[in-house]
N, CA, C and O atoms as CSV, one atom per row, in Angstrom:
chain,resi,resn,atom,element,x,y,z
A,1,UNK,N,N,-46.257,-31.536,21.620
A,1,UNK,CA,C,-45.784,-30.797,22.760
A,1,UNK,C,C,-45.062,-29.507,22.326
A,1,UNK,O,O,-45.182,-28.456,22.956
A,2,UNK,N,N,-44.464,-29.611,21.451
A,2,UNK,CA,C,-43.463,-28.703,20.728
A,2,UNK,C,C,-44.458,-27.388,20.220
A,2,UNK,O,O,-43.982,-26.257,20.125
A,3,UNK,N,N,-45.783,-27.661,19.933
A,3,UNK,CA,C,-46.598,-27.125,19.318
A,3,UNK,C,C,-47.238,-25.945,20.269
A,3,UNK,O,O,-47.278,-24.718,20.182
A,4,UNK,N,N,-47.895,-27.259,21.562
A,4,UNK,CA,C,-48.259,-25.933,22.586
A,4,UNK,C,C,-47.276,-25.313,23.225
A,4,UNK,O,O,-47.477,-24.460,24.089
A,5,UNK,N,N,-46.239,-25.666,22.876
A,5,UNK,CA,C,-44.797,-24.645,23.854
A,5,UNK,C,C,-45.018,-22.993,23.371
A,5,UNK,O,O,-45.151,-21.942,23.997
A,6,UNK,N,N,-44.969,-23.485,21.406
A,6,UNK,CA,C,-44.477,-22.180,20.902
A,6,UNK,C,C,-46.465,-21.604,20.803
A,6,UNK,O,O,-46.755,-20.408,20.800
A,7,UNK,N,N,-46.955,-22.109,20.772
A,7,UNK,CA,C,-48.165,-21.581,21.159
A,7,UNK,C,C,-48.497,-20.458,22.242
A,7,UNK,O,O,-49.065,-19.368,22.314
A,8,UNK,N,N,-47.622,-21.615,23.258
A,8,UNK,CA,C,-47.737,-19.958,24.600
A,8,UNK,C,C,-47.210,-19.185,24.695
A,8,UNK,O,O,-47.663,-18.323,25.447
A,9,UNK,N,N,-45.505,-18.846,23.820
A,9,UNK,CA,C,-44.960,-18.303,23.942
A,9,UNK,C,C,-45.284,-17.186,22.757
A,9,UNK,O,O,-44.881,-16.032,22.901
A,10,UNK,N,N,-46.053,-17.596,21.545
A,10,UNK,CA,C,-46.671,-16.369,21.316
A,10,UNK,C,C,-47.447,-15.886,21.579
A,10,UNK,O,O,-47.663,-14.852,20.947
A,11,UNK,N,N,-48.273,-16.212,22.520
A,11,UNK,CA,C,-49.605,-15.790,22.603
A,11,UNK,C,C,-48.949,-14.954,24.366
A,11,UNK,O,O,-49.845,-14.387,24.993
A,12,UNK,N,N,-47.951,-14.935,24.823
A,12,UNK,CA,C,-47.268,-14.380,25.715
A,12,UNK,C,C,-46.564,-13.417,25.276
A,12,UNK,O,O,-46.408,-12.663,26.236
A,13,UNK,N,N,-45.887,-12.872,24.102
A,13,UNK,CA,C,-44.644,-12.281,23.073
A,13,UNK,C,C,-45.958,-11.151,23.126
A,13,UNK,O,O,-45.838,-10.075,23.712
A,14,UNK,N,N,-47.522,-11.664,22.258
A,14,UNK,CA,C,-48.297,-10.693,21.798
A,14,UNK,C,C,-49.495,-10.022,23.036
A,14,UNK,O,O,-50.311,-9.101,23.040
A,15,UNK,N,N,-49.130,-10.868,23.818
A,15,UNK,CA,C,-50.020,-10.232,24.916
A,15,UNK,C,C,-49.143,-8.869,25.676
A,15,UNK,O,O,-49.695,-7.915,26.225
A,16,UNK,N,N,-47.648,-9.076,25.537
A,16,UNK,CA,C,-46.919,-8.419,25.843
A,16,UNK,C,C,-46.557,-6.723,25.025
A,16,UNK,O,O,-46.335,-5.556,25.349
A,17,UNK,N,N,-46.666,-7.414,24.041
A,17,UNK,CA,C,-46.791,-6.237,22.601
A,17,UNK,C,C,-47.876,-5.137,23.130
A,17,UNK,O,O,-47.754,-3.920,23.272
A,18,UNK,N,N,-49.050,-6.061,23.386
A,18,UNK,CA,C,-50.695,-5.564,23.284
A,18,UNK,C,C,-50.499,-4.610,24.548
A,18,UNK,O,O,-50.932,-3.461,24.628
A,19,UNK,N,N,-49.821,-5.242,25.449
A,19,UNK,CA,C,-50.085,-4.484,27.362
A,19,UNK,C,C,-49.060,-3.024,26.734
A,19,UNK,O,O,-49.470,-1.867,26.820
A,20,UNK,N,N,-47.551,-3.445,26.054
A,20,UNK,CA,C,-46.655,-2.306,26.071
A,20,UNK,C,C,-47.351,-0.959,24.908
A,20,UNK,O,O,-47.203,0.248,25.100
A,21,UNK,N,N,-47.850,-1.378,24.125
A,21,UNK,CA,C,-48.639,-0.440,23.088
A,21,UNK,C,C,-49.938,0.441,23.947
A,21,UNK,O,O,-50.295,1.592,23.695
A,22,UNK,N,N,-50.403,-0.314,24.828
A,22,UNK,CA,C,-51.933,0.796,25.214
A,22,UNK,C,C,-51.756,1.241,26.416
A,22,UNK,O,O,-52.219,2.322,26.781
A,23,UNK,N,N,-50.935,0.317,27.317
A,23,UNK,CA,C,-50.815,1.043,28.761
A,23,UNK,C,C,-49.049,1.719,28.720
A,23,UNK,O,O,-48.831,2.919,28.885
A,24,UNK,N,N,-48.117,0.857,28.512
A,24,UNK,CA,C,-46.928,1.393,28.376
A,24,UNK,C,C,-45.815,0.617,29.815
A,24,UNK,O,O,-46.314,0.576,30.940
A,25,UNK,N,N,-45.016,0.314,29.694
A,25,UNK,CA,C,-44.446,0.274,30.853
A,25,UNK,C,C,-43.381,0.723,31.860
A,25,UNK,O,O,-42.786,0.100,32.739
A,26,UNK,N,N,-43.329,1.965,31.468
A,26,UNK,CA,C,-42.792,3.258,32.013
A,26,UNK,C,C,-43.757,4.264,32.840
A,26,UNK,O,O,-44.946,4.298,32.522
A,27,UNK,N,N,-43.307,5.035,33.830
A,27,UNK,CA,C,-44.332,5.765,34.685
A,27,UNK,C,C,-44.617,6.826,33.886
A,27,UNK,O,O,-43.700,7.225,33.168
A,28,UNK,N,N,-46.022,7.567,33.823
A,28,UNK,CA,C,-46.013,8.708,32.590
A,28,UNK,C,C,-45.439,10.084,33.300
A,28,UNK,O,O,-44.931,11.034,32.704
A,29,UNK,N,N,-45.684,9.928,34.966
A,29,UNK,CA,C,-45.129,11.075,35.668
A,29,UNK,C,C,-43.711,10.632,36.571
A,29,UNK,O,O,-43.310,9.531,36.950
A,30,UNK,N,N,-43.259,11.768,36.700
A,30,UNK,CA,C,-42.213,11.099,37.232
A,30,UNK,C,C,-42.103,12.003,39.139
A,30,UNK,O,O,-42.591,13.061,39.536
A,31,UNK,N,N,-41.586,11.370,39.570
A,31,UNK,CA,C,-42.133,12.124,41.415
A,31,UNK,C,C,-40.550,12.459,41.514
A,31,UNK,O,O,-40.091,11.707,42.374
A,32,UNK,N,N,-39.876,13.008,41.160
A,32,UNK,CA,C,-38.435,14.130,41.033
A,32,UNK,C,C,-38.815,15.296,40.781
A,32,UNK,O,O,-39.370,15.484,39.698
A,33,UNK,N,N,-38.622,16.438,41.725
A,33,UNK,CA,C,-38.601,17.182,42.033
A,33,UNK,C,C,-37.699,17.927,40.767
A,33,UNK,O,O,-36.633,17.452,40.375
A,34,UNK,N,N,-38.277,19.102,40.230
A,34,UNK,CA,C,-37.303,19.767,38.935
A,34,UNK,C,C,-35.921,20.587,39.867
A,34,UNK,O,O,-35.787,21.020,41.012
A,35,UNK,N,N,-35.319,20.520,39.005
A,35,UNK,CA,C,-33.905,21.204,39.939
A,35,UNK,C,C,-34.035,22.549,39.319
A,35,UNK,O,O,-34.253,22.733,38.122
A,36,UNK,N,N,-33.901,23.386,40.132
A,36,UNK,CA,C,-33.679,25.004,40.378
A,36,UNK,C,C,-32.727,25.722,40.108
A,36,UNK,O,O,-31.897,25.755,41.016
A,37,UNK,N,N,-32.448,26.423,39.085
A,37,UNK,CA,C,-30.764,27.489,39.339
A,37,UNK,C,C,-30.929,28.646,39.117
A,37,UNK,O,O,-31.862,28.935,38.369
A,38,UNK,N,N,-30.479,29.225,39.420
A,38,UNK,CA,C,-30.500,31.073,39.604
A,38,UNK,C,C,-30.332,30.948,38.400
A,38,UNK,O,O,-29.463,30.138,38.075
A,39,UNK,N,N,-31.037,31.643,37.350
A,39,UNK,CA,C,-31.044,31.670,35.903
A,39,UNK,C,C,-29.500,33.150,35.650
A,39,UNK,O,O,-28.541,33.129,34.878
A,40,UNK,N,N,-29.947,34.271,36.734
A,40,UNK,CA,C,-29.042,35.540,36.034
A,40,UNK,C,C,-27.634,35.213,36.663
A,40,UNK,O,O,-26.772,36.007,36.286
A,41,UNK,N,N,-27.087,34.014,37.728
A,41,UNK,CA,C,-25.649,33.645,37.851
A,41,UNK,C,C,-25.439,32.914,36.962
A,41,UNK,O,O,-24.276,32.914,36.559
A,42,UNK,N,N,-26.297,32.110,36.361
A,42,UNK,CA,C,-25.695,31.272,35.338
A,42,UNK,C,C,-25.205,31.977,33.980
A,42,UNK,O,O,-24.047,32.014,33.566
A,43,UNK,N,N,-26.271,32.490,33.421
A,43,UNK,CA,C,-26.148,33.612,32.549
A,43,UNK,C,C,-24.904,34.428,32.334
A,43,UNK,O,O,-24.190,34.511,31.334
A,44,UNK,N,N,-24.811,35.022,33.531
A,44,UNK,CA,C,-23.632,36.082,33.091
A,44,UNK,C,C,-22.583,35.061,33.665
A,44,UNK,O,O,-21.518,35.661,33.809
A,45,UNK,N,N,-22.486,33.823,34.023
A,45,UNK,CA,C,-21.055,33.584,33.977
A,45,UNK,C,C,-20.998,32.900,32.379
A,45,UNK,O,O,-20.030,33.245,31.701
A,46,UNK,N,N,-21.727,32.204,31.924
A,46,UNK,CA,C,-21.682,32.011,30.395
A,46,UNK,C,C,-21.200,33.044,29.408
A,46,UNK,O,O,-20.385,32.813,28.514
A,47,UNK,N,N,-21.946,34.540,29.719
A,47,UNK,CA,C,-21.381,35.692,28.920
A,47,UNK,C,C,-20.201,36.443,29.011
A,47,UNK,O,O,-19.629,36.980,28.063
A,48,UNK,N,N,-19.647,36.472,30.914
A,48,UNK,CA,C,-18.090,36.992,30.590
A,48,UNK,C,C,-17.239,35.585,30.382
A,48,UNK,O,O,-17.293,34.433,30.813
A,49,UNK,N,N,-16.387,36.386,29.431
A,49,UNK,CA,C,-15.173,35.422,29.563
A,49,UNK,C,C,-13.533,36.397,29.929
A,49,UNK,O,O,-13.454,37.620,30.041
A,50,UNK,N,N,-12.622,35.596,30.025
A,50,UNK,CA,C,-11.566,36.519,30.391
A,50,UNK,C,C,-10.577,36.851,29.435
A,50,UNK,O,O,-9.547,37.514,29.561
A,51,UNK,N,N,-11.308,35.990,27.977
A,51,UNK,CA,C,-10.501,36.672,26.773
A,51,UNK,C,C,-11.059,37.287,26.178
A,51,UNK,O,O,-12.274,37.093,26.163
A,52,UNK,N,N,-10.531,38.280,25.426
A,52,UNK,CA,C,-11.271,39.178,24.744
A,52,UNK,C,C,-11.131,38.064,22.967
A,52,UNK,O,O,-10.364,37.225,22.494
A,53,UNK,N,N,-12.612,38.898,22.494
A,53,UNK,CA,C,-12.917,37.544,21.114
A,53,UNK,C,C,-13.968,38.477,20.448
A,53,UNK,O,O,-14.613,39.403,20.939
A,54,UNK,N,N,-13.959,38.097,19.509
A,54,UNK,CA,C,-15.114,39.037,18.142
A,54,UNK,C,C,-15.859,37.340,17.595
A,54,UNK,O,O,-15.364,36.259,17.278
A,55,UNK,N,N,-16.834,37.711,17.678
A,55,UNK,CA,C,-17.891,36.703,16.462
A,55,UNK,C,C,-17.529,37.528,15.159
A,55,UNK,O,O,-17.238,38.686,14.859
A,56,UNK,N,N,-17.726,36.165,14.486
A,56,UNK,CA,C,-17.216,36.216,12.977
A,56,UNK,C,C,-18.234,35.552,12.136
A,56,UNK,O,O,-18.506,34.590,12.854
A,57,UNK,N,N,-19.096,35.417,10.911
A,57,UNK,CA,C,-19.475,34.572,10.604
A,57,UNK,C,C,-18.689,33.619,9.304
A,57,UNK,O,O,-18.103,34.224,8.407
A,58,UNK,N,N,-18.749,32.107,9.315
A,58,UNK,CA,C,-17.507,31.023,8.982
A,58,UNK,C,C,-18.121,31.197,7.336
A,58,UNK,O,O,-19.288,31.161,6.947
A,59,UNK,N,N,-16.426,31.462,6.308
A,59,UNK,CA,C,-17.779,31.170,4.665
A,59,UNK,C,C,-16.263,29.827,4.358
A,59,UNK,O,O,-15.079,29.578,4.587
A,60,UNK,N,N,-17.185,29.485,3.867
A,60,UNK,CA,C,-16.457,28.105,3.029
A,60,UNK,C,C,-14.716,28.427,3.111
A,60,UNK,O,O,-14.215,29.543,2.975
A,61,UNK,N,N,-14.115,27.399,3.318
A,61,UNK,CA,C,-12.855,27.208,3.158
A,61,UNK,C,C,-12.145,27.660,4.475
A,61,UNK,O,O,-11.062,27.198,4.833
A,62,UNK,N,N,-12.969,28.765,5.280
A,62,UNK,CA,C,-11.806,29.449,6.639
A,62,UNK,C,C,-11.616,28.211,7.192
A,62,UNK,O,O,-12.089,27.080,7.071
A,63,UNK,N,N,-10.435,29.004,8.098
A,63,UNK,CA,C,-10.416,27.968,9.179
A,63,UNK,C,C,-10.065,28.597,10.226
A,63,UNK,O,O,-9.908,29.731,9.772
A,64,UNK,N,N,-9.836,28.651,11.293
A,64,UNK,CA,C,-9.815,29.512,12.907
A,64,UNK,C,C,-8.357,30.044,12.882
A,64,UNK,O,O,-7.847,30.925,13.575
A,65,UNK,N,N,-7.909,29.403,12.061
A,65,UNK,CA,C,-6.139,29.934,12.185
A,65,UNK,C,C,-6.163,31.469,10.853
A,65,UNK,O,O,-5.654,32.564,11.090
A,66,UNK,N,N,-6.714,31.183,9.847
A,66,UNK,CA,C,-6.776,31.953,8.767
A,66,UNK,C,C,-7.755,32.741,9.214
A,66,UNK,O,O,-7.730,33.646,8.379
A,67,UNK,N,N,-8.811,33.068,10.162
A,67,UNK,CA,C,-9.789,34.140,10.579
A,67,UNK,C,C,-8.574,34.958,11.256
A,67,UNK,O,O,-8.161,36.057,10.885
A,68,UNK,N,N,-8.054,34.119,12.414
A,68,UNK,CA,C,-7.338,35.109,13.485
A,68,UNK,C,C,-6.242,36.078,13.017
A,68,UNK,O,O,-6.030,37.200,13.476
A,69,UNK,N,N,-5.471,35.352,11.859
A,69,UNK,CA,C,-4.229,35.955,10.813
A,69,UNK,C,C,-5.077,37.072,10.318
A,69,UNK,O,O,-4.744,38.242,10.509
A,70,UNK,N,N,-6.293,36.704,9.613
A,70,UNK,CA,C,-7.142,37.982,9.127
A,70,UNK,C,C,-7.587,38.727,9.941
A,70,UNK,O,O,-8.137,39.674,9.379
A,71,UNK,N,N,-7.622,38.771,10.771
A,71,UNK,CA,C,-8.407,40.073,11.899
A,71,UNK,C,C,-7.071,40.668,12.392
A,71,UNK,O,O,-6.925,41.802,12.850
A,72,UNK,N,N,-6.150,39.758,12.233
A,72,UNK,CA,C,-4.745,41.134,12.787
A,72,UNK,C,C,-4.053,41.538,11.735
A,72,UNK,O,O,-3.492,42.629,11.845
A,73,UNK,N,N,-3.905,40.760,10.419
A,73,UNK,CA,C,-3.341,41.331,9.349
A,73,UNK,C,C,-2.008,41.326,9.251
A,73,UNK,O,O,-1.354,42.169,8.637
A,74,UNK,N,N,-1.390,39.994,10.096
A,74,UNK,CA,C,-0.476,39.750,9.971
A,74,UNK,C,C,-0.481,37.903,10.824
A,74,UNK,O,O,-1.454,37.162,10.968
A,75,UNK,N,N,1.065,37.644,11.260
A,75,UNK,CA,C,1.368,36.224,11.831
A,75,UNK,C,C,0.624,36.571,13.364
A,75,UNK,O,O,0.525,37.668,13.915
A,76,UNK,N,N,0.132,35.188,13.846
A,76,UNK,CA,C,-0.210,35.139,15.521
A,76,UNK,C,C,0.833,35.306,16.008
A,76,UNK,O,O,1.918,34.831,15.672
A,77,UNK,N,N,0.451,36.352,17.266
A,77,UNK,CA,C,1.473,35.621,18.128
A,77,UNK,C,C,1.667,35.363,19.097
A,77,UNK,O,O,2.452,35.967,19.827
A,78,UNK,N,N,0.962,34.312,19.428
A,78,UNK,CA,C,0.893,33.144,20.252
A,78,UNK,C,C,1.108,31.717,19.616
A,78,UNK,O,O,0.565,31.351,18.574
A,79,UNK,N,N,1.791,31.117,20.221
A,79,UNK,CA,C,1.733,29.541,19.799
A,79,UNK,C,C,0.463,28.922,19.258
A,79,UNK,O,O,-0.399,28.988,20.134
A,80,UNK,N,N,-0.060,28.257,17.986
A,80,UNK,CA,C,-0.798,27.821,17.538
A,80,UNK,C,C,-1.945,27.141,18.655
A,80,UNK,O,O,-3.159,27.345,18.659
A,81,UNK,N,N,-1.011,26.122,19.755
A,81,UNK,CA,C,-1.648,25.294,21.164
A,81,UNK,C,C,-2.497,26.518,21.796
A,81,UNK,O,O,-3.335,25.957,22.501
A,82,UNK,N,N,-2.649,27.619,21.869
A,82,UNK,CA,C,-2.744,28.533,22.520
A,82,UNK,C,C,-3.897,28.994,21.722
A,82,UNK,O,O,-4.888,29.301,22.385
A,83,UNK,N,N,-3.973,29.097,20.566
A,83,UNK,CA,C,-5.679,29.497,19.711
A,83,UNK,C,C,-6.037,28.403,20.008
A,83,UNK,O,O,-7.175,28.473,20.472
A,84,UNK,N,N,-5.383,26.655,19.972
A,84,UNK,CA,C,-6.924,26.371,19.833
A,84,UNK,C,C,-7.369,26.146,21.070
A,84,UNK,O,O,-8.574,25.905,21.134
A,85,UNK,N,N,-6.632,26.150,22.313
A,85,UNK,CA,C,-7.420,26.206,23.603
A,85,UNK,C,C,-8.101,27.356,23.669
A,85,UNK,O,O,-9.195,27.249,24.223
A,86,UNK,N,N,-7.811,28.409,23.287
A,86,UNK,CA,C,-8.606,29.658,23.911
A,86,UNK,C,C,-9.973,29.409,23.106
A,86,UNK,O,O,-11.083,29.552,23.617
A,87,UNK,N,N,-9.648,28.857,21.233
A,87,UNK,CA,C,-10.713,28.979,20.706
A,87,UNK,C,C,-12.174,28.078,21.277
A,87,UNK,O,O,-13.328,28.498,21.360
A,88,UNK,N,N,-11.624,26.707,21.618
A,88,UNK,CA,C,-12.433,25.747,22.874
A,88,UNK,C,C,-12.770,26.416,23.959
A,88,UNK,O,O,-13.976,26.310,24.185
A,89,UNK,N,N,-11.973,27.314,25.021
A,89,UNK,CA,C,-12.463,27.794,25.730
A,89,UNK,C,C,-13.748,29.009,24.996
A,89,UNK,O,O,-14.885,28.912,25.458
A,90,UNK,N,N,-13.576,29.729,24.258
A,90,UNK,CA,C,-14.687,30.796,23.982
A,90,UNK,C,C,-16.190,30.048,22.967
A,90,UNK,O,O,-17.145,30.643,22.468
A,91,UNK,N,N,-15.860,28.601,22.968
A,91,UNK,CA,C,-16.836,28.274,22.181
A,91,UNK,C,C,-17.352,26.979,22.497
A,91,UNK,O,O,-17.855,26.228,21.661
A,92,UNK,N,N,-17.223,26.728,23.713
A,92,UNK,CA,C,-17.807,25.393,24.839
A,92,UNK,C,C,-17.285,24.301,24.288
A,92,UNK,O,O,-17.990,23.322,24.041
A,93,UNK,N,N,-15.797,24.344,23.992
A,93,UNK,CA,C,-15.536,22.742,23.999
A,93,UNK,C,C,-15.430,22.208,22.593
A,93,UNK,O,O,-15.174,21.026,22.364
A,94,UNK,N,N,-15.632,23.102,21.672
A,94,UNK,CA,C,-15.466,22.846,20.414
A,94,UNK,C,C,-14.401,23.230,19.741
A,94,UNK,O,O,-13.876,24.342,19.794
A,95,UNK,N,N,-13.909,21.860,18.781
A,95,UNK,CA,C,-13.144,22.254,18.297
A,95,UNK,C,C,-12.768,22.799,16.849
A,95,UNK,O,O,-13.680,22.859,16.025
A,96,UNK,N,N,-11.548,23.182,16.501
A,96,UNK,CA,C,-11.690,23.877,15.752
A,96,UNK,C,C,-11.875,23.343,14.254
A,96,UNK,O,O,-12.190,23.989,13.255
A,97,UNK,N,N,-11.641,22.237,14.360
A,97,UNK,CA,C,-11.564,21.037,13.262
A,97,UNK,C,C,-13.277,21.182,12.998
A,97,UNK,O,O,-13.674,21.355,11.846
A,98,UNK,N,N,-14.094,21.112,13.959
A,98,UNK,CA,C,-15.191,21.046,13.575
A,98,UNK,C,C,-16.162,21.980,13.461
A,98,UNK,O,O,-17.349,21.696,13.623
A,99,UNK,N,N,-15.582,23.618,13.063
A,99,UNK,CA,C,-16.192,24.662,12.433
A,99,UNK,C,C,-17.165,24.178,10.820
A,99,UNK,O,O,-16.995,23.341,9.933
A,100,UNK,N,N,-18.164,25.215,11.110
A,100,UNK,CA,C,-19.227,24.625,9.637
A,100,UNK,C,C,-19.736,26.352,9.293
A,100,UNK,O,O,-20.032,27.411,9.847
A,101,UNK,N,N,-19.587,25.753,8.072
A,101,UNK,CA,C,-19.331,27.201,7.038
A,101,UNK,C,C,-20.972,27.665,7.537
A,101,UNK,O,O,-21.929,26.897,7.640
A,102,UNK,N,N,-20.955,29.424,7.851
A,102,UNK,CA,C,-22.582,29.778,7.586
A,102,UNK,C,C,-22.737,30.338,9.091
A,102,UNK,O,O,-23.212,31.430,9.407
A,103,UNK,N,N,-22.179,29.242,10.028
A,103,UNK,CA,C,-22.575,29.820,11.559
A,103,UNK,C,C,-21.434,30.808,12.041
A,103,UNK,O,O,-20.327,31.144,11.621
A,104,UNK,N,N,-22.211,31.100,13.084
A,104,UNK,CA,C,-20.917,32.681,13.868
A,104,UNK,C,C,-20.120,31.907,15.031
A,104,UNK,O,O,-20.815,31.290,15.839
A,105,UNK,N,N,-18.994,31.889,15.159
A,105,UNK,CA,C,-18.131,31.312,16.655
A,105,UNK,C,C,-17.316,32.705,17.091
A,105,UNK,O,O,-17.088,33.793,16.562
A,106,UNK,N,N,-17.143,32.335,17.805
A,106,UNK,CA,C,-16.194,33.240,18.545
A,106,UNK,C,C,-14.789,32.813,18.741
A,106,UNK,O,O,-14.290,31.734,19.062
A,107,UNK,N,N,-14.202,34.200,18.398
A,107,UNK,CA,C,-12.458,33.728,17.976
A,107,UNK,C,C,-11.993,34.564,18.304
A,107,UNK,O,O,-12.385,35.697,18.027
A,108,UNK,N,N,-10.496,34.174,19.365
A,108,UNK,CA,C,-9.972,35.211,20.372
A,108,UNK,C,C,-9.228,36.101,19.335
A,108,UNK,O,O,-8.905,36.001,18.152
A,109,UNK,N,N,-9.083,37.203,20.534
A,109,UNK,CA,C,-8.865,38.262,19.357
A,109,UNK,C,C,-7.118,37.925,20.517
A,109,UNK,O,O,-6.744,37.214,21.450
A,110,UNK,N,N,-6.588,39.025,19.582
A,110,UNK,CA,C,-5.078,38.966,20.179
A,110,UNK,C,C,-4.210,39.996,19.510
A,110,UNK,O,O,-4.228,40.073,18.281
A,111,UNK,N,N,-3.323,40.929,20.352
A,111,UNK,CA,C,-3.102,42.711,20.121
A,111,UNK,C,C,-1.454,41.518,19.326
A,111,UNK,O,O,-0.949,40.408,19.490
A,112,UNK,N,N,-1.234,43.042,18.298
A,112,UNK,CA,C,-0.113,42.488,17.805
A,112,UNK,C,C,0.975,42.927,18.355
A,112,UNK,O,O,1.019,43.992,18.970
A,113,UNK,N,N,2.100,42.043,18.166
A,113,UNK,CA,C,3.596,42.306,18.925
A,113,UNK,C,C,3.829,43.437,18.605
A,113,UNK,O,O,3.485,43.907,17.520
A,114,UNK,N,N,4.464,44.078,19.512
A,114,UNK,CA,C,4.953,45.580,19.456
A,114,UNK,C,C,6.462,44.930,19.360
A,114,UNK,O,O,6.674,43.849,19.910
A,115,UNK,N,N,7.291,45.476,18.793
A,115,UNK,CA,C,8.738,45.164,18.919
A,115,UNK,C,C,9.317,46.306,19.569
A,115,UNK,O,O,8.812,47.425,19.653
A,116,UNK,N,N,10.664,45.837,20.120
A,116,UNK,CA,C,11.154,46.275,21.033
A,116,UNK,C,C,12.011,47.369,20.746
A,116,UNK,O,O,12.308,48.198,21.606
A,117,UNK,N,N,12.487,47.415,19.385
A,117,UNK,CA,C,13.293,47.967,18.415
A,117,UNK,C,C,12.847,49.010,17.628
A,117,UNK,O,O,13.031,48.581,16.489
A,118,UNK,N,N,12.512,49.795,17.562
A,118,UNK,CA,C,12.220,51.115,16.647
A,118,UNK,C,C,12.144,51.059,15.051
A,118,UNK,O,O,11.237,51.196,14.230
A,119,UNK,N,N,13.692,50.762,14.984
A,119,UNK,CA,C,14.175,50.941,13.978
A,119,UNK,C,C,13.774,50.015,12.474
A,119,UNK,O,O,14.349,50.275,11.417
């Protein structure tokens, strides 16, 4: 008895194999309608942003804090919290931890302190 059990159940396992390999059991078309978006609103809201930022390309060792020090040639000044949101905001959500040497990101630019003092 034991014998024809597992008998049917392979010969059910491979009939199953056989149907999912030649016909498939997923629909090959699908009846959803493609969704539509104005390609040039999407576009230019992707391209302005409301900070101003320079592409840079990343070489071994930078890091988003040591680019921004280098493009002003001196200390930020803004609070550290403050590059790396802007840097997430100008680069969809990425962070800065996970820059890779070779590619270009975009990194807010930022005018240096004027002091108040002359002297």
């Amino acid at each position: 008895m034991k014998r024809l059990v597992m008998i049917i159940a392979a010969a059910v396992i491979l009939y199953a194999i056989y149907y999912d390999i030649n016909y498939g059991t997923l629909p090959a078309t699908s009846n959803f309608a493609p969704v539509t978006r104005k390609t040039d609103d999407v576009t230019t809201a992707k391209n302005k942003s409301p900070l101003p930022y320079y592409e840079k390309k990343v070489s071994p060792g930078d890091t988003v804090l040591s680019l921004v020090e280098e493009q002003l040639n001196d200390s930020i000044p803004v609070p550290l919290s403050n590059v790396v949101s802007d840097f997430k905001k100008l680069n969809n959500g990425l962070s800065p931890t996970e820059i890779q040497a070779g590619k270009i990101y975009k990194f807010p630019k930022y005018e240096k302190e004027i002091s108040a003092d002359p002297s």
